[in-house]
C-alpha positions in Angstrom: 39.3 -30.0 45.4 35.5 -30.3 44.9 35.2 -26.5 46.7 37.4 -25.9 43.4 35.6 -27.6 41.0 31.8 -26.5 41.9 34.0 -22.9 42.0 34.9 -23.3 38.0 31.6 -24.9 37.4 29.8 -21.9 38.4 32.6 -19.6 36.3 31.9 -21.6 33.6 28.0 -21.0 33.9 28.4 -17.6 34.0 30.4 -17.5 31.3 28.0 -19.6 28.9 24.9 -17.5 30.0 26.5 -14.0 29.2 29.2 -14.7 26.4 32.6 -13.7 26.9 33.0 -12.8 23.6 29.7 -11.0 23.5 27.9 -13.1 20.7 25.2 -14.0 23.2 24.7 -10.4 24.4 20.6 -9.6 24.2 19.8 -9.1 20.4 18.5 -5.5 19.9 14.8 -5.5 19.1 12.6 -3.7 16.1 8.9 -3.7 15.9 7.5 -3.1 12.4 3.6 -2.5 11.5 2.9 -3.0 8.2 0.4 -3.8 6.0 -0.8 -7.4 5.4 1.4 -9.2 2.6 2.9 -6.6 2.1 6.8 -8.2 2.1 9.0 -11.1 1.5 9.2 -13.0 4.7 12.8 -13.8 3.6 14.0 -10.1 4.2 13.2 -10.1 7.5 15.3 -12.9 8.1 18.1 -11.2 6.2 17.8 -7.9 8.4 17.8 -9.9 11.4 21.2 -11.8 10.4 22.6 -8.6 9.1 22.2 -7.0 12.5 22.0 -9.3 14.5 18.3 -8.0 15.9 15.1 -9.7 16.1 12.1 -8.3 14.1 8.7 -8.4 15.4 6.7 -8.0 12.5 2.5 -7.1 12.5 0.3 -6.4 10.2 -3.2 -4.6 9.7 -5.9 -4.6 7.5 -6.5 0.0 6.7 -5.2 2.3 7.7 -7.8 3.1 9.8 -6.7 -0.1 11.9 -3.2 1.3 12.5 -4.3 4.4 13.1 -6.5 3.5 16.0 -3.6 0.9 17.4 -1.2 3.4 17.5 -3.4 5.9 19.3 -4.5 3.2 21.7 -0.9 2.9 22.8 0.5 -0.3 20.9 4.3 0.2 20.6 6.1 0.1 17.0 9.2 1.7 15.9 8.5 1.4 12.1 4.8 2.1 10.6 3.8 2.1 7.0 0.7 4.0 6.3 -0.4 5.5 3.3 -0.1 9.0 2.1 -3.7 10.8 3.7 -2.6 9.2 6.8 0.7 10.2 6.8 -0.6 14.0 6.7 -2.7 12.9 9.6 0.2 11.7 11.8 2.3 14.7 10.9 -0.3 17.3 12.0 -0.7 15.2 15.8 3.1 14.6 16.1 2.8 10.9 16.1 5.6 10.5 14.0 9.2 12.3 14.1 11.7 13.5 11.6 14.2 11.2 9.8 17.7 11.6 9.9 18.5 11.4 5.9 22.4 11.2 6.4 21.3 7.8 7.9 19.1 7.0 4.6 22.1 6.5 2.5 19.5 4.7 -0.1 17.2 7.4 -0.8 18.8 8.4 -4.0 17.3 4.9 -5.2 14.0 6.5 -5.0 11.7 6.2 -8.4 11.3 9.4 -10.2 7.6 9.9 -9.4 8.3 9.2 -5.8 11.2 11.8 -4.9 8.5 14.7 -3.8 4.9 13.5 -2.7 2.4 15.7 -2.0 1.9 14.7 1.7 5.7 14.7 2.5 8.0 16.6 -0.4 11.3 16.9 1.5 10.8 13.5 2.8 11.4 14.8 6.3 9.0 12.2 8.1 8.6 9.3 5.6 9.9 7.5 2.4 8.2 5.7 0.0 7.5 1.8 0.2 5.7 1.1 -2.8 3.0 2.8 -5.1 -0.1 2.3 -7.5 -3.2 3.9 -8.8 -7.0 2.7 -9.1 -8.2 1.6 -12.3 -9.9 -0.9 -14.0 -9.5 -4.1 -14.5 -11.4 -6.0 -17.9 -11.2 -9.0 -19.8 -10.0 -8.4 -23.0 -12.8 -11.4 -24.4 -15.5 -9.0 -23.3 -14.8 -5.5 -23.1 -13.0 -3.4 -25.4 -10.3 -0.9 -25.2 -12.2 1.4 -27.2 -15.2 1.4 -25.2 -13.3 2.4 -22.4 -11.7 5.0 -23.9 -14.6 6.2 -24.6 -16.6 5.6 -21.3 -14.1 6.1 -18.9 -15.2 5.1 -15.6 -19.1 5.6 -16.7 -18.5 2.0 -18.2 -19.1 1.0 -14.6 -23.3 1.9 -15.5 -23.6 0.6 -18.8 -26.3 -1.8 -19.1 -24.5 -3.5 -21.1 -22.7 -4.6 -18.1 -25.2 -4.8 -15.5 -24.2 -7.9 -13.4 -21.0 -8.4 -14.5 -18.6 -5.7 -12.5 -16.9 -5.9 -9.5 -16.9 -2.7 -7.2 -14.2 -2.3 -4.2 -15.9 -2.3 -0.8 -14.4 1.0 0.7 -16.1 3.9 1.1 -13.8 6.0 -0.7 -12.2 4.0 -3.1 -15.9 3.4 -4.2 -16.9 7.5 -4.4 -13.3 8.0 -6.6 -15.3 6.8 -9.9 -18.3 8.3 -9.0 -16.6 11.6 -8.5 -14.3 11.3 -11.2 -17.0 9.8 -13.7 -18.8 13.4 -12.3 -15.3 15.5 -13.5 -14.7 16.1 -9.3 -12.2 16.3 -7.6 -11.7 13.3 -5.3 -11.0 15.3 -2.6 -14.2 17.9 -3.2 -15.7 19.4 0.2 -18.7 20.4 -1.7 -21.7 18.5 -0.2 -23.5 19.5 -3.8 -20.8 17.2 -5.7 -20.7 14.6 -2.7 -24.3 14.1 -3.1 -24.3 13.8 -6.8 -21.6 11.4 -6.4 -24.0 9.3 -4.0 -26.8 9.7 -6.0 -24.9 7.9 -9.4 -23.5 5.0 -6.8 -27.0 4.6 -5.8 -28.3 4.6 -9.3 -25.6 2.0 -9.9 -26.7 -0.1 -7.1 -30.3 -0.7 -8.7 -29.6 -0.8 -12.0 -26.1 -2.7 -12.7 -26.4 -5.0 -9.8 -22.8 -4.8 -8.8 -21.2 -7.1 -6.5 -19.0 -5.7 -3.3 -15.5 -7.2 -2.9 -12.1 -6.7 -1.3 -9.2 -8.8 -1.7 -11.2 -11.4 -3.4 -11.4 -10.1 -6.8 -8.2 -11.1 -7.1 -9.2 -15.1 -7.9 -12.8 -13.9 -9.2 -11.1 -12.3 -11.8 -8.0 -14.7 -12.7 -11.1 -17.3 -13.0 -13.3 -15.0 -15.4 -16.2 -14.4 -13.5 -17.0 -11.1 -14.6 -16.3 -8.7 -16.8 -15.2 -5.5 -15.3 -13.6 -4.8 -11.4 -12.2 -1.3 -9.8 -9.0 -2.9 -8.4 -5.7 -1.5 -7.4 -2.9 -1.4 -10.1 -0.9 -4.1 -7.8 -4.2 -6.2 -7.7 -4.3 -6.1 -11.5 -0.4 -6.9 -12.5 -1.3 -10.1 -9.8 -4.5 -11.0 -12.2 -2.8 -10.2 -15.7 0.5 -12.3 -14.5 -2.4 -15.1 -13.8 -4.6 -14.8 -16.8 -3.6 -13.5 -20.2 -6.6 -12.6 -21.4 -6.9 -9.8 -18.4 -6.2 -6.0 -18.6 -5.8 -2.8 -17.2 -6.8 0.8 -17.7 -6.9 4.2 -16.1 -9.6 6.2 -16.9 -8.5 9.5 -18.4 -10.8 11.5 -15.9 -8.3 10.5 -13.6 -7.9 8.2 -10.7 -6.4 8.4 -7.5 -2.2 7.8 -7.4 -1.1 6.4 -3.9 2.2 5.3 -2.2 2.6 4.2 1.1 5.6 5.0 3.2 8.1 4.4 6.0 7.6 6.2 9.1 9.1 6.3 12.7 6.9 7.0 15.2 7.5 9.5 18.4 8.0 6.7 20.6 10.0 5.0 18.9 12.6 2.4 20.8 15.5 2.1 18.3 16.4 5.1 16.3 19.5 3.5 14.8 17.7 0.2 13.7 14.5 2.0 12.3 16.7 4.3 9.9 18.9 0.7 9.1 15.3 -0.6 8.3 14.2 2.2 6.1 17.4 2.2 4.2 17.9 -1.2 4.1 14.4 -1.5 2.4 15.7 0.6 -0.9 18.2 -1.5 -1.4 17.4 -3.1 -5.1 17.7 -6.7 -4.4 15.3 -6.1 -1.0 13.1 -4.2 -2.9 12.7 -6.4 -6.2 12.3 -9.3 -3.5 9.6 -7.5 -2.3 8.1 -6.6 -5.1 7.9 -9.8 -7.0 6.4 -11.2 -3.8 3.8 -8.4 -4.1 3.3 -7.3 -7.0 2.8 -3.5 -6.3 5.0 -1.0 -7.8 8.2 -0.7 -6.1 9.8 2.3 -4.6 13.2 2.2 -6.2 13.3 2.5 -10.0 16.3 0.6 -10.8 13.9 -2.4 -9.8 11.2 -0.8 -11.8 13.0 -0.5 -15.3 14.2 -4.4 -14.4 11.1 -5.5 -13.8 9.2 -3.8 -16.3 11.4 -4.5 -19.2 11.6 -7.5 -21.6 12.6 -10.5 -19.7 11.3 -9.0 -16.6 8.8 -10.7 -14.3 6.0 -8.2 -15.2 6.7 -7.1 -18.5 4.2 -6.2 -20.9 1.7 -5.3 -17.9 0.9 -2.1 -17.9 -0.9 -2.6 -14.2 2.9 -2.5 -13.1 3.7 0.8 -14.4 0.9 3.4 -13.5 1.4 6.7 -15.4 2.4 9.5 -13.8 2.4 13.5 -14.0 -1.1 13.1 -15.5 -3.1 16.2 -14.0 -5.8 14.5 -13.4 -4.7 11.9 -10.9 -5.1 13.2 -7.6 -3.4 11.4 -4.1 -6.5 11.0 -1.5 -5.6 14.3 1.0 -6.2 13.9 5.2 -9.7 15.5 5.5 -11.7 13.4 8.2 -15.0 15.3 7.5 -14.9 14.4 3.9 -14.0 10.7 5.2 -16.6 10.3 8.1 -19.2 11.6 5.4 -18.6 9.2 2.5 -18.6 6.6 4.9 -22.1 7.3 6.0 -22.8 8.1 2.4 -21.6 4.2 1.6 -23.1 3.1 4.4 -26.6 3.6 3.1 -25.1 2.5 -0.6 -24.6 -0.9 0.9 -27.8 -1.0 2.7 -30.2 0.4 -0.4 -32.7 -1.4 -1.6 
């Protein structure tokens, strides 16, 4: 009798560790790379219920950062970089083709999103949310008819000297110098890269500006100064905070960005990174997302609620960047042109 006990016992065991009815068969995993706060926490969870999966979920800092991870070997199925890089991983084959039939969502896609630049078939990457560069003022201080009029060369008017923020990237920093210069901001011409230099340089030592990242978020809520180059998710954050806040987009241009989905070449789970990526453009994923972030979302159903009267971000313009203006330029992959404005910033930040 015991022989047939310890006999069910260990049946039993068996049973208990591998599921008979297969709920406690090993989850399938995803590995996601993504930028930092860049989503509501709460959809993971929701993609991991819905699938029964587990999401490992890491973010990074530029793309420079991911760039460098994935090159070094770190394994993710799902990537989000932004539109250069995504020309970048095209060209080395670091990333593979989507299966669209898969991508049911797609059609959700906002009208100035449905043919990028770096990816107009959408063969290796969808969109994941969007923006532009401009600048951010307080209304108390600055006037919109001064920057209609100045444009980004607001940014050395005395008038202003210790009272703007500048972003602390080496080519976010050159776009209002170039554009300010009427140059492209993806120019090859070292005579027009120089010129740019030279007016960051004049910049430096006579408007005393003060270099900042993510910071500039709270400086500006609080008032501290009077101008700041900020992204246009940034800026709906600040104007949401403080009413007295704006936004505007110089009409030499700017540079437009979206940063997208991709799957890279060694990627573990096909199936689960195309249920990602579509899941993602489903509206109530992506508003989720969006009011957690405040950038611009991908799908324009979300956009239109959002943006209109009632909506969370309604009456900020920050939210709804223009688009089709031929001025605005995406940043291209050129890693001359990048490896030379960083030296060029470089000696920016270190000029006396």
């Amino acid at each position: 009798m015991r022989k047939i006990l310890v006999a069910l016992l260990a049946v039993l065991m068996v049973l208990g560790f591998t599921g008979c009815s297969g709920n406690n068969e090993p989850k399938q995993e995803l590995y996601v790379f993504n930028w930092g706060e860049y989503i509501d926490e709460n959809n993971i969870t929701l993609f991991e219920k819905r699938y029964n999966c587990k999401v490992y979920y890491k973010t990074f800092d530029s793309n420079e950062e991911m760039y460098t991870a994935i090159v070094g070997g770190d394994k993710y199925d799902i990537i989000v970089p932004s539109d250069y890089m995504v020309e970048r991983l095209i060209k080395e084959e670091m990333i593979q083709k989507l299966d669209l039939s898969q991508i049911t969502n797609i059609g959700n896609l906002a009208a100035g999103l449905k043919s990028p630049d770096y990816d107009p078939s959408h063969e290796y990457s969808v969109p994941y949310f969007q923006g532009s560069i401009g600048i951010v003022y307080d209304t108390t201080k600055v006037t919109l008819e001064e920057l209609e009029e100045q444009g980004w060369n607001i940014l050395v008017n005395p008038k202003y000297a210790g009272e703007i923020y500048m972003y602390n990237a080496d080519r976010d920093n050159f776009l209002p110098a170039l554009k300010a210069l009427g140059y492209s901001v993806n120019t090859t011409s070292d005579e027009e890269i120089q010129a740019a230099y030279q007016w960051l340089i004049n910049q430096k030592k006579t408007m005393n500006p003060a270099y900042v990242t993510d910071e500039v978020n709270d400086n500006m809520i609080d008032g501290l100064k009077a101008l700041a180059v900020a992204y246009s998710g940034a800026a709906t954050y600040i104007m949401s905070e403080n009413e007295n806040m704006g936004y505007y987009e110089p009409k030499q241009g700017t540079n437009i960005w979206s940063d997208a989905m991709c799957i890279t070449k060694n990627c573990q789970n096909l199936d689960l990174a195309h249920k990602w990526i579509n899941f993602c453009l489903e509206p109530e994923v992506a508003e989720a997302n969006s009011l957690w972030v405040g950038y611009t979302s991908d799908v324009q159903s979300v956009i239109d609620k959002l943006s209109s009267e009632g909506g969370e971000f309604y009456g900020i313009n920050a939210y709804t960047p223009r688009i089709g203006y031929a001025l605005d330029e995406e940043y291209h992959d050129d890693l001359t042109l990048k490896t030379k404005l960083a030296e060029l910033w470089n000696q920016v930040m270190f000029a006396e």
